[in-house]
C-alpha positions, 0 to 999 in steps of 0.5 A: 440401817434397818428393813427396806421395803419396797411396793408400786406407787398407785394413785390412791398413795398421792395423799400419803407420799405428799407430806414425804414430798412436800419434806424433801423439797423444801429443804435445801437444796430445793427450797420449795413452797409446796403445801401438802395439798399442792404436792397431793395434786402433783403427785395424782397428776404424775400417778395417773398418766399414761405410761408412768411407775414408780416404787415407794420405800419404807424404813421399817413400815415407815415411808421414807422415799419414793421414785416416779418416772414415765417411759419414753420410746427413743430411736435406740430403745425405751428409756425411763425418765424421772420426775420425782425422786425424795428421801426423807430428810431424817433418813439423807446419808444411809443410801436409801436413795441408791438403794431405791434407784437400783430396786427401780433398774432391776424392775425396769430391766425386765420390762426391756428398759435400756436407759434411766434419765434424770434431771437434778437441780443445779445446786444438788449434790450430785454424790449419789447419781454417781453411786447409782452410776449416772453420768452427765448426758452433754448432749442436752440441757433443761430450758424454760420459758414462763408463758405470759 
């Protein structure tokens, strides 16, 4: 693997991480059917709240992958939950994903972190949340309800 670099996420990126995002996930296993100006606007929402960060990661001076998360405050401390994580396709398999999760908890450890979260799909593989050290949190489940 080549030169790793890595920078904050501000929002004037949105427009250039949305075809990395729109990529990422509409490829298995997401299957999405995201349209890059649908995944621009997602992205400036996600950018511009409060609390929120995130790093994008270029592969020598290409874009190739970028985490957003926001901080919560809990009863044991702050915690960082992720909303977005993508690695471009071409690029799966070389631990990028890992290495960009571990570039994230060195910065966040600083700011007094304690905990990262994140939601996979059910469906994904899940090799690379253990790489990085995550483990299933039993204690709560994803629901959802369409408001009609």
């Amino acid at each position: 693997m080549g030169l790793l670099t890595y920078r904050e996420i501000t929002p004037v990126d949105a427009g250039e991480l949305a075809p990395l995002f729109v990529e990422t996930l509409n490829a298995p296993p997401h299957n999405g059917k995201w349209t890059v100006e649908r995944a621009s606007q997602r992205l400036y929402d996600v950018i511009c709240r409060e609390c929120v960060s995130g790093l994008m990661a270029s592969l020598d001076g290409e874009i190739c992958a970028m985490i957003l998360g926001s901080a919560e405050i809990t009863f044991d401390g702050r915690s960082f939950e992720v909303r977005e994580l993508c690695v471009d396709v071409r690029h799966r398999g070389l631990g990028i994903d890992v290495a960009l999760i571990q570039e994230m908890e060195k910065r966040l450890r600083k700011e007094g972190f304690s905990r990262i979260k994140m939601y996979l799909p059910t469906a994904s593989d899940e090799t690379f949340a253990e790489k990085a050290g995550f483990e299933p949190c039993g204690s709560m489940q994803l629901l959802r309800k369409a408001l009609k």
